[in-house]
PDB file as gemmi writes it, atoms N, CA and C in Angstrom:
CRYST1    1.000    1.000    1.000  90.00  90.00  90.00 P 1                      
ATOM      1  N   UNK A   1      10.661  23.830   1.027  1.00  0.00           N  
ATOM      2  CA  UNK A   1      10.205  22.465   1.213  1.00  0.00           C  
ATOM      3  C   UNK A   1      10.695  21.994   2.584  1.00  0.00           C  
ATOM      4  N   UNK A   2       9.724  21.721   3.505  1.00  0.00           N  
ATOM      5  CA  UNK A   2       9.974  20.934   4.575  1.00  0.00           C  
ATOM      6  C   UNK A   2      11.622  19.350   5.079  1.00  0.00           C  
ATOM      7  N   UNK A   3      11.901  19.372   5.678  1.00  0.00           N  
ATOM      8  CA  UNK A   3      13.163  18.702   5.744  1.00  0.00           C  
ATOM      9  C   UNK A   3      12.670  17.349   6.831  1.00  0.00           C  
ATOM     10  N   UNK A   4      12.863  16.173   6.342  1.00  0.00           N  
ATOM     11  CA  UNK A   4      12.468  15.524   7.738  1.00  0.00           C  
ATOM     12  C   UNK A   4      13.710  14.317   7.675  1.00  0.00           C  
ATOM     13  N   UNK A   5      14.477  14.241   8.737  1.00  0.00           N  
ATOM     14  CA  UNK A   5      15.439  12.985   9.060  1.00  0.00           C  
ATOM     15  C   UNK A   5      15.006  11.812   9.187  1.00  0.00           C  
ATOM     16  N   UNK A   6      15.479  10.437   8.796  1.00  0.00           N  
ATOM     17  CA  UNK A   6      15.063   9.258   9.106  1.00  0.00           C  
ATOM     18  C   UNK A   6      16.204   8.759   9.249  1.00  0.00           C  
ATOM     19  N   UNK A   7      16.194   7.211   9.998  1.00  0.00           N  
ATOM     20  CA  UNK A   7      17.526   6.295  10.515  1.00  0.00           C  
ATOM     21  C   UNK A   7      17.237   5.104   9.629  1.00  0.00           C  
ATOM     22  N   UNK A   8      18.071   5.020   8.805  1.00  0.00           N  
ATOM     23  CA  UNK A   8      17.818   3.673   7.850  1.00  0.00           C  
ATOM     24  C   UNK A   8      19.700   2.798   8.373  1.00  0.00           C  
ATOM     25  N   UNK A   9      18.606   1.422   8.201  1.00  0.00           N  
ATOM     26  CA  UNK A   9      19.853   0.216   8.326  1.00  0.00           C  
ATOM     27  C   UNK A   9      21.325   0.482   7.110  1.00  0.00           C  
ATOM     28  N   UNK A  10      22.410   0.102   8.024  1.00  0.00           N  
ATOM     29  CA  UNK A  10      23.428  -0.157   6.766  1.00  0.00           C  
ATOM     30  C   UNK A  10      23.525  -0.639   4.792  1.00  0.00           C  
ATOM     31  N   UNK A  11      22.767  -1.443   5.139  1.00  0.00           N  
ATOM     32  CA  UNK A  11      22.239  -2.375   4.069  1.00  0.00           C  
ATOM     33  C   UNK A  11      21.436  -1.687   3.379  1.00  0.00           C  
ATOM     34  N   UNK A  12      20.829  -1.103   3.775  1.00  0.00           N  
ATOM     35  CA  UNK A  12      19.561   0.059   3.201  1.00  0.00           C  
ATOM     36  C   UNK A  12      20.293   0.999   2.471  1.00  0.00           C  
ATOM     37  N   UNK A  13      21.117   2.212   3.522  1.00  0.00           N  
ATOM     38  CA  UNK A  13      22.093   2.610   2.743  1.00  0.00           C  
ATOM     39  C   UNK A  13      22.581   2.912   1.596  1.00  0.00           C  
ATOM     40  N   UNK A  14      23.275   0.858   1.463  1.00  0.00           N  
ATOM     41  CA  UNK A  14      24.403   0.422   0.767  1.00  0.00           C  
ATOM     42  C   UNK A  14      23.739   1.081  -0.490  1.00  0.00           C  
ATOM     43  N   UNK A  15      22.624   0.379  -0.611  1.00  0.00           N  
ATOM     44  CA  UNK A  15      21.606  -0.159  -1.626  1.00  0.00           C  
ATOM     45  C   UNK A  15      21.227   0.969  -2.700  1.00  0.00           C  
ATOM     46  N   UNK A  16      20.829   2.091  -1.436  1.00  0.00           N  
ATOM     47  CA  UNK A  16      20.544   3.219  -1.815  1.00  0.00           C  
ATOM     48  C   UNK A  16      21.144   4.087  -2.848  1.00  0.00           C  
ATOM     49  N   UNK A  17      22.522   4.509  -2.047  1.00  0.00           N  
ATOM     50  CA  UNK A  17      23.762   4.571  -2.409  1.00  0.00           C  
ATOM     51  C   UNK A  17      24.012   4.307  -4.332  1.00  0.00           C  
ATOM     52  N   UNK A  18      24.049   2.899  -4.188  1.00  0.00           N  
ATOM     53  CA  UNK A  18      24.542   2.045  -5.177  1.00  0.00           C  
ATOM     54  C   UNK A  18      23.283   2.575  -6.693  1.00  0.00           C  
ATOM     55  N   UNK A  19      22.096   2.375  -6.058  1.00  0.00           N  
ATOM     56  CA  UNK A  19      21.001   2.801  -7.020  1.00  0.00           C  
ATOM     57  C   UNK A  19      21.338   4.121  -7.666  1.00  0.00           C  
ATOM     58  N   UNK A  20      21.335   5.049  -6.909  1.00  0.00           N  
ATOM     59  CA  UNK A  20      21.932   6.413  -7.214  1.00  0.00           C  
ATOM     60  C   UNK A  20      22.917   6.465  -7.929  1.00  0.00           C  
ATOM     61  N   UNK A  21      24.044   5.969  -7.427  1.00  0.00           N  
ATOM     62  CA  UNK A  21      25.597   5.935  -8.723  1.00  0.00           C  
ATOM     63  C   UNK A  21      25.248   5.236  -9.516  1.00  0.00           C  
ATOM     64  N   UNK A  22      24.834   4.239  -9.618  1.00  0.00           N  
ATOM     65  CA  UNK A  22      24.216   3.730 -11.534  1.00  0.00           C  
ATOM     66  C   UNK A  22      23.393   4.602 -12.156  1.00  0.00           C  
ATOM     67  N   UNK A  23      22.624   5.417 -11.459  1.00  0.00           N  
ATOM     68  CA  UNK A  23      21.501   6.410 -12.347  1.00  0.00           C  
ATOM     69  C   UNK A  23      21.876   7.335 -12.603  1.00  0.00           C  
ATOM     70  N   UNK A  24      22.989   8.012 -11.691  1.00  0.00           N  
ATOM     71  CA  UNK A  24      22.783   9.506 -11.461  1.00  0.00           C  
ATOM     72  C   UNK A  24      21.842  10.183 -10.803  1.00  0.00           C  
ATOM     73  N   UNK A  25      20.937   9.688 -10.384  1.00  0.00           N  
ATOM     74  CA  UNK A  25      19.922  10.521  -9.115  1.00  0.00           C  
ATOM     75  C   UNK A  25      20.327  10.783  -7.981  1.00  0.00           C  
ATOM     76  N   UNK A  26      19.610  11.518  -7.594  1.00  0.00           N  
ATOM     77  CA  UNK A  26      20.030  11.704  -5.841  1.00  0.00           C  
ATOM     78  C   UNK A  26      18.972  10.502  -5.108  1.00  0.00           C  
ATOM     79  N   UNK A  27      19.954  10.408  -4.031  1.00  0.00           N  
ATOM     80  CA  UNK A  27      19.042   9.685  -2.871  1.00  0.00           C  
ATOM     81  C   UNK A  27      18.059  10.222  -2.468  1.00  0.00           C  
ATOM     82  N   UNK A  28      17.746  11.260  -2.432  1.00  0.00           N  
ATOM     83  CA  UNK A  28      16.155  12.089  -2.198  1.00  0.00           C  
ATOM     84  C   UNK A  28      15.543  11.585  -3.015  1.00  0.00           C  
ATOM     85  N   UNK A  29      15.900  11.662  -4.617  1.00  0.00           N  
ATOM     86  CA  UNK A  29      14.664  11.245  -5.658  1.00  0.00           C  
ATOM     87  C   UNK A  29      14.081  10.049  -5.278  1.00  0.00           C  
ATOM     88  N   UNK A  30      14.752   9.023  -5.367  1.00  0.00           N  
ATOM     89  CA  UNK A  30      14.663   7.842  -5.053  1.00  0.00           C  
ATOM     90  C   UNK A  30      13.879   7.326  -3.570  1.00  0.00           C  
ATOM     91  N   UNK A  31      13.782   8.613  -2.390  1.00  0.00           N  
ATOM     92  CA  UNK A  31      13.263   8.285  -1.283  1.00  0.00           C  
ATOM     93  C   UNK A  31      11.643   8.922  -1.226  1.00  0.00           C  
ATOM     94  N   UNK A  32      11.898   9.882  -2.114  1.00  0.00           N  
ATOM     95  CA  UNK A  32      10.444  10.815  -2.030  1.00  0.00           C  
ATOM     96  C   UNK A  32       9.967  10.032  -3.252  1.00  0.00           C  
ATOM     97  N   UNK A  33      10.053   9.260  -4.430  1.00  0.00           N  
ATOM     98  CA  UNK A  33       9.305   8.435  -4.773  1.00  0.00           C  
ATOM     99  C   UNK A  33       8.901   7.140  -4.247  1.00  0.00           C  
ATOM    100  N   UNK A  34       9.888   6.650  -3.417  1.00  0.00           N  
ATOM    101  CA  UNK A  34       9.673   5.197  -2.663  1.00  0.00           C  
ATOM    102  C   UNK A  34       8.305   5.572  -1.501  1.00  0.00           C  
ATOM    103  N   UNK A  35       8.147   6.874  -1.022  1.00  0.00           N  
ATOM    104  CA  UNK A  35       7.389   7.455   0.450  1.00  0.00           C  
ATOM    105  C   UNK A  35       6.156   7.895  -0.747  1.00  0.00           C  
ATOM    106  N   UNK A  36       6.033   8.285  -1.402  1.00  0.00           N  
ATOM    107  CA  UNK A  36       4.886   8.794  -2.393  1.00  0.00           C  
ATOM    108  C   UNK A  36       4.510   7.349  -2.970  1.00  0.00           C  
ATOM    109  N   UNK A  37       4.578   6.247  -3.183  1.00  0.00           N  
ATOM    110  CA  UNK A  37       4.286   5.590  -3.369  1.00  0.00           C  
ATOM    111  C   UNK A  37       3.465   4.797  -2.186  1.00  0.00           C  
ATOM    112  N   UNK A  38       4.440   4.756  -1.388  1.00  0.00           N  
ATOM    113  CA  UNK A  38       3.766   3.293   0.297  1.00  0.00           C  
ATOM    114  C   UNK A  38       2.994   4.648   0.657  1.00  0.00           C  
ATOM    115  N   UNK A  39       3.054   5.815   0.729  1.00  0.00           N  
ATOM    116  CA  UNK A  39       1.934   6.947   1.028  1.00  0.00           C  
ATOM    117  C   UNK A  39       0.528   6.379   0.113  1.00  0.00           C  
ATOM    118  N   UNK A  40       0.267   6.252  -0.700  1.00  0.00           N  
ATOM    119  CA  UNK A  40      -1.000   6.211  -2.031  1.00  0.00           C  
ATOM    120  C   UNK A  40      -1.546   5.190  -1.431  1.00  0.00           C  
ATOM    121  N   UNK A  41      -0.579   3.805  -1.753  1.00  0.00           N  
ATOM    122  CA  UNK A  41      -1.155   2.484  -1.089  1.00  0.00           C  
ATOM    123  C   UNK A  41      -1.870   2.495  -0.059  1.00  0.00           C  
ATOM    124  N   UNK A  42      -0.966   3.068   0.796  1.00  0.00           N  
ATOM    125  CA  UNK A  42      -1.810   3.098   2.710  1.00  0.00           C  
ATOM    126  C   UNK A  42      -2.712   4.085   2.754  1.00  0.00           C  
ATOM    127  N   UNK A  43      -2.707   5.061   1.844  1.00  0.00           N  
ATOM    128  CA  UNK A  43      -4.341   5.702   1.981  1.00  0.00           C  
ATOM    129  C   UNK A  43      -5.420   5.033   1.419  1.00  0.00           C  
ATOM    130  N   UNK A  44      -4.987   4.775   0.497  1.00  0.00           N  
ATOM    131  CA  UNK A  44      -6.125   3.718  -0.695  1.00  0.00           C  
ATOM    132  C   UNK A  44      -6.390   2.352   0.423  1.00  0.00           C  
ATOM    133  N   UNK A  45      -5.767   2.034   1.397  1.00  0.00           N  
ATOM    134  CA  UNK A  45      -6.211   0.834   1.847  1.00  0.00           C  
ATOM    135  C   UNK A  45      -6.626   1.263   3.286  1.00  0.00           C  
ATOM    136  N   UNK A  46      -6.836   2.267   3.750  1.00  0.00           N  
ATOM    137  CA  UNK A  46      -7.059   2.928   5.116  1.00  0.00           C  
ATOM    138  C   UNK A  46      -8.578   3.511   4.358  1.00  0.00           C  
ATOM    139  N   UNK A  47      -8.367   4.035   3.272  1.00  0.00           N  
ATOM    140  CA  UNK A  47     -10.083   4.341   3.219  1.00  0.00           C  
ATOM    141  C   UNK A  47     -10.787   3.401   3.006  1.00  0.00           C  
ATOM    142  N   UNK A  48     -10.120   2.420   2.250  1.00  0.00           N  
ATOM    143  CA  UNK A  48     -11.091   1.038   1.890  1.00  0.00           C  
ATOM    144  C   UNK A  48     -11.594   0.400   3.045  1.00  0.00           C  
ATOM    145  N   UNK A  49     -10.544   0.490   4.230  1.00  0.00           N  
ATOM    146  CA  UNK A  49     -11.016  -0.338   5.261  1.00  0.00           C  
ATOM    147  C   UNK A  49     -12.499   0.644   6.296  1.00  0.00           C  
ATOM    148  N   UNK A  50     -12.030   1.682   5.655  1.00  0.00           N  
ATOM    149  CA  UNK A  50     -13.093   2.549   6.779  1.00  0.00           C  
ATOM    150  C   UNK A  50     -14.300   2.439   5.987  1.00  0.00           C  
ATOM    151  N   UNK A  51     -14.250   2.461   4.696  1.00  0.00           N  
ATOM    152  CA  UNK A  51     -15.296   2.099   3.866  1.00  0.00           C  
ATOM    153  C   UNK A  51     -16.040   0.887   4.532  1.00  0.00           C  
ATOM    154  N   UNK A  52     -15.370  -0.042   4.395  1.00  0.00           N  
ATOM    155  CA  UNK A  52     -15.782  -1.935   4.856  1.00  0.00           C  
ATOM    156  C   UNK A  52     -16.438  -1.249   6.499  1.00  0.00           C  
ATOM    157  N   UNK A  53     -15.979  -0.797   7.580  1.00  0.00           N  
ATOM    158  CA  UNK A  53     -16.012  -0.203   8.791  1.00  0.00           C  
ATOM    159  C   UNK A  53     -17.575   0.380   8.603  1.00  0.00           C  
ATOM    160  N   UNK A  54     -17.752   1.216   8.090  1.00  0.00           N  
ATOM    161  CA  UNK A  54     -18.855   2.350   7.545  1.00  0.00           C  
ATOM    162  C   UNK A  54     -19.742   1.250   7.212  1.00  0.00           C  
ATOM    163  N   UNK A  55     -19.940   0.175   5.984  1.00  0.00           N  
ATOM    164  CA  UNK A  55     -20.797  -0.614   5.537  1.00  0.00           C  
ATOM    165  C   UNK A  55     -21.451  -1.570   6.496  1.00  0.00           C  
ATOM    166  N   UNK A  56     -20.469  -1.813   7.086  1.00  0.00           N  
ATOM    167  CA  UNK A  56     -20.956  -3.052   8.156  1.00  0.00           C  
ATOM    168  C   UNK A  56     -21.760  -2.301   9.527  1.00  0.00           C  
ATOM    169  N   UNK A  57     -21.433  -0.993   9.853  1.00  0.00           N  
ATOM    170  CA  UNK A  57     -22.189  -0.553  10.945  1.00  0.00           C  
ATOM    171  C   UNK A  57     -23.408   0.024  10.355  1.00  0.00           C  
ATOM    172  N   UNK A  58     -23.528  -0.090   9.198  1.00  0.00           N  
ATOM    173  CA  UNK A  58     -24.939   0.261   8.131  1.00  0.00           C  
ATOM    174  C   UNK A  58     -25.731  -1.100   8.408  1.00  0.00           C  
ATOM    175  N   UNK A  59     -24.986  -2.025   8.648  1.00  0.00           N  
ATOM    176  CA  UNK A  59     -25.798  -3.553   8.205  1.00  0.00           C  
ATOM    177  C   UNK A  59     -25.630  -3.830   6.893  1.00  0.00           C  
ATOM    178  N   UNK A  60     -24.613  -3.091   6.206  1.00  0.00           N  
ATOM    179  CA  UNK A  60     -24.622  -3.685   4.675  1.00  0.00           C  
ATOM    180  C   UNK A  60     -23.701  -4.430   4.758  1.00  0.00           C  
ATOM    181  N   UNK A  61     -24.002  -5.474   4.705  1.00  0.00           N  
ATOM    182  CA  UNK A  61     -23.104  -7.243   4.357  1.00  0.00           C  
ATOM    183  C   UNK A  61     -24.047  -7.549   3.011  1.00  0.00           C  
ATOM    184  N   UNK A  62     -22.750  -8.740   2.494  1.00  0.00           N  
ATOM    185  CA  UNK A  62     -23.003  -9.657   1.343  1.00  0.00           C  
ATOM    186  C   UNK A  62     -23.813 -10.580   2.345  1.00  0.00           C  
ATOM    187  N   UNK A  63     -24.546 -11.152   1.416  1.00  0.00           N  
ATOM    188  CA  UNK A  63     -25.400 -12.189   1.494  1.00  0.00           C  
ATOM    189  C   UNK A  63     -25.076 -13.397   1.138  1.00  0.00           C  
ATOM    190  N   UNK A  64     -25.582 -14.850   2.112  1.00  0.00           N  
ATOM    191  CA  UNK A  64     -24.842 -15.625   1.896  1.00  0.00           C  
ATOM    192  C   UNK A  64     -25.108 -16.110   0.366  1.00  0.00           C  
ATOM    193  N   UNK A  65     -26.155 -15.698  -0.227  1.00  0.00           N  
ATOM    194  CA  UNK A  65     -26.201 -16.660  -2.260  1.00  0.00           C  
ATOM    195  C   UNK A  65     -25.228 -15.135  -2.464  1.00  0.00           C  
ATOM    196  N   UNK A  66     -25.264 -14.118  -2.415  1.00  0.00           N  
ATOM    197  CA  UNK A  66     -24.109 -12.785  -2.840  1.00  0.00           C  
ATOM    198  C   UNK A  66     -22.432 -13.769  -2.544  1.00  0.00           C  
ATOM    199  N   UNK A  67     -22.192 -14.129  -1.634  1.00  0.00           N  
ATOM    200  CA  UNK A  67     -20.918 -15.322  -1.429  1.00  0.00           C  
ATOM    201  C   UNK A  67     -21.038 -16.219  -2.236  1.00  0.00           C  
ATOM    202  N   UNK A  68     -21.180 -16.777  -1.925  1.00  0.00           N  
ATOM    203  CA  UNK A  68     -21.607 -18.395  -2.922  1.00  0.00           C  
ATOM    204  C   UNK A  68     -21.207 -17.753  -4.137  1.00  0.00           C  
ATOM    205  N   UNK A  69     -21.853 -16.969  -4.715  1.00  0.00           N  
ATOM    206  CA  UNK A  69     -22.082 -16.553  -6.385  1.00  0.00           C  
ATOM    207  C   UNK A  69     -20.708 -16.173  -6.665  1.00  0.00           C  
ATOM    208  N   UNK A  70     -20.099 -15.585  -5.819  1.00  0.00           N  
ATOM    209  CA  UNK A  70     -18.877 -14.581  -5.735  1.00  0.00           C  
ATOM    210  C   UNK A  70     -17.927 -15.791  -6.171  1.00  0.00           C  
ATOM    211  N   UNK A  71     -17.892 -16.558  -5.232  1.00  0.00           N  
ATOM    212  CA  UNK A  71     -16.588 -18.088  -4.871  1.00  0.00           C  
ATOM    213  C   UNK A  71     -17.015 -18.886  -5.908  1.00  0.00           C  
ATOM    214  N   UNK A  72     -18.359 -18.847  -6.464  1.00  0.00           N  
ATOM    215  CA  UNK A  72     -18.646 -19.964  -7.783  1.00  0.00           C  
ATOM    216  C   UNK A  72     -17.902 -19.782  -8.897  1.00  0.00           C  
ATOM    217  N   UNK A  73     -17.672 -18.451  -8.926  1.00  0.00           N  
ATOM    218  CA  UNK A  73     -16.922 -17.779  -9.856  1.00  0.00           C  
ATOM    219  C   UNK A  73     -15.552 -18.195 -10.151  1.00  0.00           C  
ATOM    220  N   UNK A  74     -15.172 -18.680  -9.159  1.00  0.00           N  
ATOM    221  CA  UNK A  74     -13.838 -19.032  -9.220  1.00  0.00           C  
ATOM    222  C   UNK A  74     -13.378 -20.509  -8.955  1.00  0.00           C  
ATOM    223  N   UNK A  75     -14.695 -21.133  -8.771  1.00  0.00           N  
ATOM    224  CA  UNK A  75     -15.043 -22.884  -9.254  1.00  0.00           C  
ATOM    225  C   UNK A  75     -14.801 -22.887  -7.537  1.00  0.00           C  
ATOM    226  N   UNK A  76     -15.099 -22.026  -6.740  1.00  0.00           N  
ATOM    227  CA  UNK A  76     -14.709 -22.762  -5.415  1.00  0.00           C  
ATOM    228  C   UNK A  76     -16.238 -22.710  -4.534  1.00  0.00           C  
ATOM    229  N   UNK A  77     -16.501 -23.945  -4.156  1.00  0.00           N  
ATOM    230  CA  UNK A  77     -17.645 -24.534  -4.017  1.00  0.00           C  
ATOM    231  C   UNK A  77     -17.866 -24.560  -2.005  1.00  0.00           C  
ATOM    232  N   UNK A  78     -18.447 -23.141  -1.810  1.00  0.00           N  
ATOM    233  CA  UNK A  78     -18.373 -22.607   0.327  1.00  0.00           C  
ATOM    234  C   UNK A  78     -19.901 -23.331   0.535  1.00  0.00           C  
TER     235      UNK A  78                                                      
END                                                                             
């Protein structure tokens, strides 16, 4: 398995640290689930945006009654 260094704040650390001695985990567990997680998110929201990117250079936009209908929904009156 690949090895990669990072520089985390004191406080970060502490925190870290502290999580680990109450659980018994290692600080790895705890870092390769924290990075596998903000990893998922930022792909899921990097394709969504290229998606939105992709649609709009199609010309596929909502329409302004497609809006309206959308915001009525939620009693808010554009």
């Amino acid at each position: 398995m690949p090895t990669t260094s990072i520089r985390i704040d004191h406080e970060l650390e502490r925190r870290l640290e502290k999580l680990a001695e109450l659980t018994g985990r290692p600080k790895t567990w705890y870092i390769r689930r924290a990075l596998e997680s903000y990893l998922r998110q930022e792909e899921w929201l990097t394709e969504a945006i290229q998606e939105g990117v992709r649609a709009a250079d199609e010309g596929r936009f909502a329409s302004d009654e497609d809006v309206r209908a959308s915001f009525a929904k939620w009693g808010v009156d554009v």
